[in-house]
C-alpha positions in Angstrom: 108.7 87.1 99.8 110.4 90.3 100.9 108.3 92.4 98.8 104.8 90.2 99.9 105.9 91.6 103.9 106.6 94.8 102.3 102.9 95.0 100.8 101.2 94.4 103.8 103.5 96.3 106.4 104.1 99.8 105.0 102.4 102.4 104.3 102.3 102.7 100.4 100.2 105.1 97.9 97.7 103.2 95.9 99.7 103.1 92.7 103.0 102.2 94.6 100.6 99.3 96.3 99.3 98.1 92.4 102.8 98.0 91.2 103.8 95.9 94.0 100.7 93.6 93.8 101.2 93.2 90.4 104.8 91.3 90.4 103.5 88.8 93.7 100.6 86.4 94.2 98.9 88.3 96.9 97.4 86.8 100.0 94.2 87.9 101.1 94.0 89.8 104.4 91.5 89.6 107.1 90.1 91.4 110.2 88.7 89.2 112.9 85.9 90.2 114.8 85.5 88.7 117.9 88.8 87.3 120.0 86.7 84.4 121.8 87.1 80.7 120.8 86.1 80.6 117.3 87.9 83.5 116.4 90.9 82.2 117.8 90.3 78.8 116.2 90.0 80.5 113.0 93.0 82.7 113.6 95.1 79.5 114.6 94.3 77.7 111.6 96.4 80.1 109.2 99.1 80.0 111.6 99.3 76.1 112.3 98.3 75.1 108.6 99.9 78.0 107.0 96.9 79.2 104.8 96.7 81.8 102.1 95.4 84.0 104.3 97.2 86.9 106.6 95.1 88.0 109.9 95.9 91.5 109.8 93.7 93.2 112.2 91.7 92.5 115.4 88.4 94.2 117.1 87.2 93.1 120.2 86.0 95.3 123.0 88.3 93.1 126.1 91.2 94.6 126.2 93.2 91.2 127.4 91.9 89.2 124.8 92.5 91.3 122.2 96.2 91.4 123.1 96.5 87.6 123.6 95.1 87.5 120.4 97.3 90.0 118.5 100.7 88.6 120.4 99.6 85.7 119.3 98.8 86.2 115.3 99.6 89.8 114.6 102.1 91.9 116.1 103.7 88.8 117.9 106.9 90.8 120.7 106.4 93.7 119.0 104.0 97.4 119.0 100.9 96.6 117.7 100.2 99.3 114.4 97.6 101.8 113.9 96.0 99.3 111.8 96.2 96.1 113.8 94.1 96.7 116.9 90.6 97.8 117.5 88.4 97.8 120.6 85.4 97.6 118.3 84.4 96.5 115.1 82.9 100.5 114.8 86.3 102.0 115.6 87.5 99.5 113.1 84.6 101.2 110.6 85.7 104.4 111.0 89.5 103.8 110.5 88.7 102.1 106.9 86.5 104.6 105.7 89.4 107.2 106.9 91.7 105.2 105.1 90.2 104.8 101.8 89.3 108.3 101.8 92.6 108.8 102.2 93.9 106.3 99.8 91.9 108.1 97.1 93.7 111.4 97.7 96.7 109.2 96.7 98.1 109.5 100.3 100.2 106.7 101.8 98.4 104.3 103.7 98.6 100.9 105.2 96.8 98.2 102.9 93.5 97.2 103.6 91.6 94.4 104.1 89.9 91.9 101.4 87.3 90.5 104.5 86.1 89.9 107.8 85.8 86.8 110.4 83.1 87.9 112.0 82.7 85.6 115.4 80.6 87.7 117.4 77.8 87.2 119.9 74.8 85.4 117.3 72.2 88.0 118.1 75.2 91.1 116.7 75.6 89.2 113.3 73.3 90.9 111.2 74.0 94.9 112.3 77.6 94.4 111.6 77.0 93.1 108.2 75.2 95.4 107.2 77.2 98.2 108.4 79.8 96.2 106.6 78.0 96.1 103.5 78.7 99.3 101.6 82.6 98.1 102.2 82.0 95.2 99.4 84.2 93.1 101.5 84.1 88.7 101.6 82.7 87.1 104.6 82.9 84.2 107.3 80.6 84.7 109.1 80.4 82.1 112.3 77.4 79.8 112.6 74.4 80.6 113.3 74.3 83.2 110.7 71.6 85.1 112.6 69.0 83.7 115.4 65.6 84.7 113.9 64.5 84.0 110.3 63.9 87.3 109.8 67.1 88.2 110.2 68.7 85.5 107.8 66.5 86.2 105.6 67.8 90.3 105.5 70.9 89.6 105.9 70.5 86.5 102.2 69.2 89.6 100.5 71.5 92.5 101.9 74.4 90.2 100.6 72.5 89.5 97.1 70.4 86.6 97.8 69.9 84.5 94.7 71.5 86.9 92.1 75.3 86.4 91.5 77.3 86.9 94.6 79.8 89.7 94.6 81.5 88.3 97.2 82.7 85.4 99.1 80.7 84.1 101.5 81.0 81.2 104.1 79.4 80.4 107.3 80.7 78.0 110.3 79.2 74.2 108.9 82.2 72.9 109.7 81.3 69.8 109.5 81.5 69.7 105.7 85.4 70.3 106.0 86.3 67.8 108.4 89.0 64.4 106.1 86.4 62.4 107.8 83.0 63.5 106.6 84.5 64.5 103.7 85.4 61.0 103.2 82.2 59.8 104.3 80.6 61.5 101.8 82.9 60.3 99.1 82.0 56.8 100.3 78.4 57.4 100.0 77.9 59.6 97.1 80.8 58.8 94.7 82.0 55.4 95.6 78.5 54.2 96.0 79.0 51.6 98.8 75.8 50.9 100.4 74.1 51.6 97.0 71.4 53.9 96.9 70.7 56.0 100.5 67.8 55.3 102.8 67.9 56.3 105.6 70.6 58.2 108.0 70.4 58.8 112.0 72.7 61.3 113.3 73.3 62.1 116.7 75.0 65.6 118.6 76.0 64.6 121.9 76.5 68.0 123.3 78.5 67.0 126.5 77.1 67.4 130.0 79.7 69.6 131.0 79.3 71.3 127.6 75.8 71.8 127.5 75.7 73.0 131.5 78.8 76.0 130.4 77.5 77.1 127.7 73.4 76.4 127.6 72.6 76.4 131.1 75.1 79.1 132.8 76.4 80.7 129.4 75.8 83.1 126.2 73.0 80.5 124.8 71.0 79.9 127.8 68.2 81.9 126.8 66.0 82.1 123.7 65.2 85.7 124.1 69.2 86.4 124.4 70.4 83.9 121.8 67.8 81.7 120.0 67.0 77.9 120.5 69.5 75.2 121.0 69.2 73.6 117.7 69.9 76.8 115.7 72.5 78.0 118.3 74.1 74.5 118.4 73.2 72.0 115.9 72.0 74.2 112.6 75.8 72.7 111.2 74.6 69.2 111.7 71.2 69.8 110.2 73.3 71.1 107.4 75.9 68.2 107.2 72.4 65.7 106.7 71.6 68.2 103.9 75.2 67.8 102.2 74.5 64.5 101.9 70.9 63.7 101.1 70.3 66.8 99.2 72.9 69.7 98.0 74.6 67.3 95.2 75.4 70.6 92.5 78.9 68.9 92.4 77.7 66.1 91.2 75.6 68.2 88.5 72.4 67.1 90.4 69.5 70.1 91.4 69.1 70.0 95.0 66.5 67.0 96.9 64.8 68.7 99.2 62.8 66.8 102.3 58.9 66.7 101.5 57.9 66.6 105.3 59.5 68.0 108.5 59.0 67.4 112.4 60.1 68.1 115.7 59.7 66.8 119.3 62.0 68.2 122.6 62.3 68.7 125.5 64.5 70.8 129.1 64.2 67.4 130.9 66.7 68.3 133.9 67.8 71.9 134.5 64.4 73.6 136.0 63.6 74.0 139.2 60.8 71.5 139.7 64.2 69.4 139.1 66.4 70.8 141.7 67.5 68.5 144.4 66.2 68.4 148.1 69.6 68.8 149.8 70.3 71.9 147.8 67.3 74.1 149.7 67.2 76.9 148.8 70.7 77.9 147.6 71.3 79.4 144.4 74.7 79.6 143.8 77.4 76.3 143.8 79.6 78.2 146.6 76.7 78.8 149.0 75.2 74.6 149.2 75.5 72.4 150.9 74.3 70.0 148.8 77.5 70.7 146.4 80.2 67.9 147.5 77.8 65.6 146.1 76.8 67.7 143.0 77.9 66.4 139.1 76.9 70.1 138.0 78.9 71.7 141.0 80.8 74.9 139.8 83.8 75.0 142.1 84.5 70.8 141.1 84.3 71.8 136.9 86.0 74.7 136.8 88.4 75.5 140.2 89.6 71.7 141.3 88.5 69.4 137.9 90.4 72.4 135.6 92.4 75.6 137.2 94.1 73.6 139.9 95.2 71.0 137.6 96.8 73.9 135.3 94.3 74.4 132.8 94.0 78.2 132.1 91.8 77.8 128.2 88.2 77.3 127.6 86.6 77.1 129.7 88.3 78.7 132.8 89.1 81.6 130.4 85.7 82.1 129.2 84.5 82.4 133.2 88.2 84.9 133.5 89.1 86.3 129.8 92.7 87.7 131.5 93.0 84.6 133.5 96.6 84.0 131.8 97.4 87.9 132.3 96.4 87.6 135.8 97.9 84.6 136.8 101.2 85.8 135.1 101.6 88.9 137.0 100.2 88.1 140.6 100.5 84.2 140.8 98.0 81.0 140.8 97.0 81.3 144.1 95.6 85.2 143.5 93.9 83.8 140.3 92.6 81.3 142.1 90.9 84.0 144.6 89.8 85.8 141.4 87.8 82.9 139.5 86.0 81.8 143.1 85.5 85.5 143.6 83.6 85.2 140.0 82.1 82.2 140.0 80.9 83.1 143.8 78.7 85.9 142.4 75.0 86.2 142.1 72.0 87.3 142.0 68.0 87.2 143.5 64.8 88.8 143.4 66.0 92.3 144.0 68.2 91.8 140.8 67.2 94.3 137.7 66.1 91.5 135.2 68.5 93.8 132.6 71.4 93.4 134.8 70.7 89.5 135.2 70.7 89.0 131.0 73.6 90.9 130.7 75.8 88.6 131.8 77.1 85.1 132.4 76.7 83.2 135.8 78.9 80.4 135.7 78.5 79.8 139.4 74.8 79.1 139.5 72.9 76.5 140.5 71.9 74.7 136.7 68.2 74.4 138.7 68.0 78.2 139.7 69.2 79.5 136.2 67.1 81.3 134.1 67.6 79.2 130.8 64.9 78.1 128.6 67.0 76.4 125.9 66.2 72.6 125.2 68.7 69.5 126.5 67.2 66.9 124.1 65.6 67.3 120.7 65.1 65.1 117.6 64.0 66.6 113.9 62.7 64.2 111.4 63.3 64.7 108.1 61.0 62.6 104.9 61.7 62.8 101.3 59.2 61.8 98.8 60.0 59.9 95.8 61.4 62.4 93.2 63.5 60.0 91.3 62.0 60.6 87.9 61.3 64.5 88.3 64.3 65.9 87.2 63.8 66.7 83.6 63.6 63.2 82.2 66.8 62.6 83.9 67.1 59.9 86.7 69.5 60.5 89.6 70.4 57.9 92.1 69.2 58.8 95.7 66.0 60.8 94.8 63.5 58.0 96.0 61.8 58.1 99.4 64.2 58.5 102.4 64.2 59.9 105.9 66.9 61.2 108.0 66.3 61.4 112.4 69.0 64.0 114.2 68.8 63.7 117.8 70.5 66.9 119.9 71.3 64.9 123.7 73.1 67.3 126.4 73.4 63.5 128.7 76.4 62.3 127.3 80.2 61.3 128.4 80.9 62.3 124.5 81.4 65.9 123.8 80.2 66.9 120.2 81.8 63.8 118.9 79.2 63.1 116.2 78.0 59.4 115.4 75.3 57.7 113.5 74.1 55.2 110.9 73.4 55.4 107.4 71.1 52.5 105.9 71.8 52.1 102.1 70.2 49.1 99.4 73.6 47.7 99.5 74.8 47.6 103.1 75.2 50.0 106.0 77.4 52.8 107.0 78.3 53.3 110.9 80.6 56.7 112.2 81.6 58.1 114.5 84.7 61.2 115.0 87.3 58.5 114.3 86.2 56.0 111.8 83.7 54.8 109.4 82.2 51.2 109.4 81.1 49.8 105.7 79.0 46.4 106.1 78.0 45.0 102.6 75.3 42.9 102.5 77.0 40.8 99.8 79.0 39.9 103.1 76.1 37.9 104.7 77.0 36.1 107.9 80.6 38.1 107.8 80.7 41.0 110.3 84.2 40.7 110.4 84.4 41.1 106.3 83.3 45.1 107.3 86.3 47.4 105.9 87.3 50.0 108.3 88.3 53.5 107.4 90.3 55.4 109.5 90.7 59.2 108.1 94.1 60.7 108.7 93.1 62.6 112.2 93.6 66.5 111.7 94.6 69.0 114.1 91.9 71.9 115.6 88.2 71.7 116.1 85.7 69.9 114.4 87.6 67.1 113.8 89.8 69.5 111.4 86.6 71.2 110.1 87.7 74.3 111.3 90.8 74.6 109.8 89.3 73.0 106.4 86.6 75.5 106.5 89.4 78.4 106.7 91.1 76.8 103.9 88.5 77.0 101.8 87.8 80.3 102.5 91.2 81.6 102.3 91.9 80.0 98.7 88.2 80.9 97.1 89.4 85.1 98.2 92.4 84.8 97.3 91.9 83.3 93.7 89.2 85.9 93.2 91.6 89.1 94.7 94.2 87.4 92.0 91.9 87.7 88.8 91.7 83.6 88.7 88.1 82.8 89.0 84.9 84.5 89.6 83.4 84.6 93.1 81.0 82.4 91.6 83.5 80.1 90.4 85.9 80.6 93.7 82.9 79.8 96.0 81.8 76.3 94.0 85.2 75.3 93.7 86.7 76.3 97.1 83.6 76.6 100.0 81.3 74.1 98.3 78.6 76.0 99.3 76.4 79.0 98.2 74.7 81.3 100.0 71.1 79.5 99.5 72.1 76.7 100.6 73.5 78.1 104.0 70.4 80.2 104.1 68.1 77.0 103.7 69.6 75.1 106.2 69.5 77.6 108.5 65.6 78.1 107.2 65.0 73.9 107.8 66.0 74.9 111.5 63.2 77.2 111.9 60.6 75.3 110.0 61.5 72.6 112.5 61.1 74.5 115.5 57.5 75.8 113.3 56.7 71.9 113.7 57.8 71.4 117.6 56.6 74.6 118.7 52.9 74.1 116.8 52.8 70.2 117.4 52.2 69.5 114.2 54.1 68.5 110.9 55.6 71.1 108.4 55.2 70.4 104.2 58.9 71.8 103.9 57.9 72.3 100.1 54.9 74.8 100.7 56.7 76.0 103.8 59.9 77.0 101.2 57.7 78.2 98.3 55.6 80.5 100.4 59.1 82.1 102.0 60.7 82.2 98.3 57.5 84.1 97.5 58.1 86.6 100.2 61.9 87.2 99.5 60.9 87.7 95.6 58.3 90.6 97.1 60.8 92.6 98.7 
């Protein structure tokens, strides 16, 4: 263990660093880009779980989180070193080409990294990959993997599309990692307990409070700034009904793929047509007078609902990123003054429309915003009957089935996922907690339903997060140790290949093909024709 800390904290020659190596199991190491929440969530995970993984570097441009962040998983009381801490992923850039250049010379150098955790803003995703590219390094890279399908499909090729992967890859669909979808999908798939599948409905509800923060006031307000809500907030659930109607490689099974896709949506609530009478004309929470009677009022959520009941985390720290540093030095009241001071700000006609997109405006009215991004949306997914197409080989669950996700911001629930799987045997209810299994062998005996209650898991998602990480953490480190292939690493350990997290991030956008033109997409002419293009270039 001694020599494992000695590895990653001195400076050491190449060959000094292979000798080393060679006598330990090596952990991989990591830079995490982007302090926010799901860099923090990823960061947390290999503390709390204790991964195989060691966060060795930071780059974020806000000074207070990166050192929350780095107190917190790096240098803990201590100096942060010259290869901990970075106020952009290009500064980072330029210190590791330095440092390999250096390394080569046979110089002493601190080690390097084996990947990134890239959890920036959506629309930066595919810039720093490529500029990451040449470094040959493994990814996570946070859902969505890019907002336009131009840019997923650059960044599938840049990172070798179809051809055996080099490296590790993984995005944020979380919810495949979760103990309770994963044991949902056991039920379904290997324990066969409603028989064969045949229908599923699957619902998101957002949170109203969620959806208001974050799509209304927030980064993903915007389709020209982020891209739509059901790429930006649901592409992992549209993936999770694809894990288990379609991807089944584990099972030796070639991918069922839907024959027919659809869309229908709507912003019901948050335009101005919308806004209340009393409100007037008032734009911002803190100058209305309709706002003691307001659900969506700014100063309730986030000054008396959260920061005068103690709570300094998301979201009061998204709103203030040194809320805790502030707070800290000059008191509660002063960072009190400081988040109204914030929250209070605005803007009108006169405003620069650059200077308005540049930045949040938590303290807006949610009917004077300028978001564009959908509240409610269902995609409806049909699969034609393929059950004897498969090279004279029959496969259960290839015969016709539909799935129906419904996206709802209205809800008391916040991204607690439920639904309802219909099977020839029985039926499957879930929700975060447990999962329902009625057998219609069981007739007139609702009570003869067995319960499953998954062991509940600590961080987001249900434990996704953390699983995710896992996964992650053990597929690089078994390929940095000479165990497995990447290939092998990635099918054993992330469960998922790079085409499949570039298809369901493509069944997103042929959905939003379908809303957007009114109409009804053949997903397998939509697929061949973008296969075709990505073959051309």
């Amino acid at each position: 263990m001694a020599e494992a800390r000695q590895i990653n904290a001195e400076k050491l020659t190449a060959s000094e660093r292979t000798r080393s190596c060679a006598a330990v199991r090596r952990k991989p190491r990591f830079l995490v880009i982007g302090a926010g929440q799901r860099g923090t969530a990823y960061a947390s995970a290999v503390a709390r779980e204790a991964l195989p993984a060691i966060i060795t570097a930071i780059a974020d441009p806000i000074r207070s989180k990166r050192l929350s962040f780095g107190k917190k998983y790096l240098w803990k009381d201590g100096a942060p070193r010259e290869d901990q801490e970075f106020d952009s992923w290009q500064h980072f850039l330029e210190y590791e080409k330095s440092r390999r250049e250096a390394e080569a010379k046979g110089e002493e150098v601190y080690a390097g990294v084996d990947g990134i955790i890239l959890c920036t803003q959506d629309q930066t995703h595919k810039g720093i990959l490529q500029a990451f590219g040449p470094l040959n390094l493994h990814v996570l890279c946070e859902k969505p993997i890019a907002t336009t399908l131009q840019d997923c499909q650059d960044i599938y090729l840049s990172l070798g599309g179809a051809r055996s992967p080099e490296r590790v890859f993984s995005t944020g669909h979380v919810l495949r990692y979760s103990p309770h979808n994963m044991l949902l999908r056991k039920l379904l798939l290997e324990d066969r307990a409603i028989g064969e599948l045949i229908s599923i409905e699957h619902t998101e509800p957002v949170g109203w409070f969620h959806f208001s923060h974050s799509y209304v006031r927030g980064n993903w307000r915007k389709e020209s700034l982020a891209a739509p809500s059901l790429l930006c907030k649901s592409c992992h659930d549209i993936d999770f009904i694809l894990w288990l109607l379609c991807y089944k490689m584990d099972f030796g099974e070639p991918a069922h793929m839907p024959s027919l896709v659809s869309s229908v949506g709507n912003l019901s609530l948050f335009t101005k047509r919308r806004k209340p009478a009393a409100a007037g004309n008032a734009t911002n929470c803190f100058s209305c007078s309709h706002e003691p009677s307001c659900n969506w009022s700014a100063k309730k959520m986030y000054v008396e609902k959260l920061y005068d009941k103690g709570h300094r985390d998301f979201p009061v720290r998204v709103v203030v990123p040194d809320i805790e540093e502030i707070t800290a030095k000059a008191g509660n009241e002063y960072g009190r003054e400081v988040l109204t001071q914030i929250l209070s700000s605005d803007y009108d006609a006169s405003t620069p429309r650059a200077t308005i997109e540049s930045k949040q405006w938590y303290g807006r009215c949610v009917w004077e915003s300028d978001n564009d991004v959908l509240d409610d949306q269902i995609v409806t997914l049909t699969w034609d009957d393929d059950s004897r197409s498969v090279s004279s080989q029959e496969f259960p669950d290839r015969g016709p089935k539909s799935a129906v996700f419904h996206m709802v911001a209205f809800t008391e629930a916040q991204c607690e996922r439920r639904g309802k799987i219909s099977g020839t045997h029985g039926e499957i209810q879930y929700d975060s907690k447990e999962i329902r299994v009625y057998k219609f062998d069981k007739f007139l005996q609702p009570e003869a339903a067995e319960i499953f209650t998954p062991p509940k898991a600590a961080g987001g998602h249900g434990g996704g997060d953390g699983g995710l990480m896992n996964g992650f953490s053990k597929a690089v480190e078994a390929v940095i140790n000479g165990e497995l292939s990447v290939e092998q690493a990635q099918a054993k350990y992330v469960g998922c290949t790079l085409k499949e997290a570039f298809m369901s991030h493509a069944m997103v956008f042929a959905a939003e093909e379908a809303r957007l033109g009114r109409k009804i997409v053949d997903w397998q002419i939509w697929w061949a024709k973008l296969e075709e293009r990505l073959l051309s270039r």
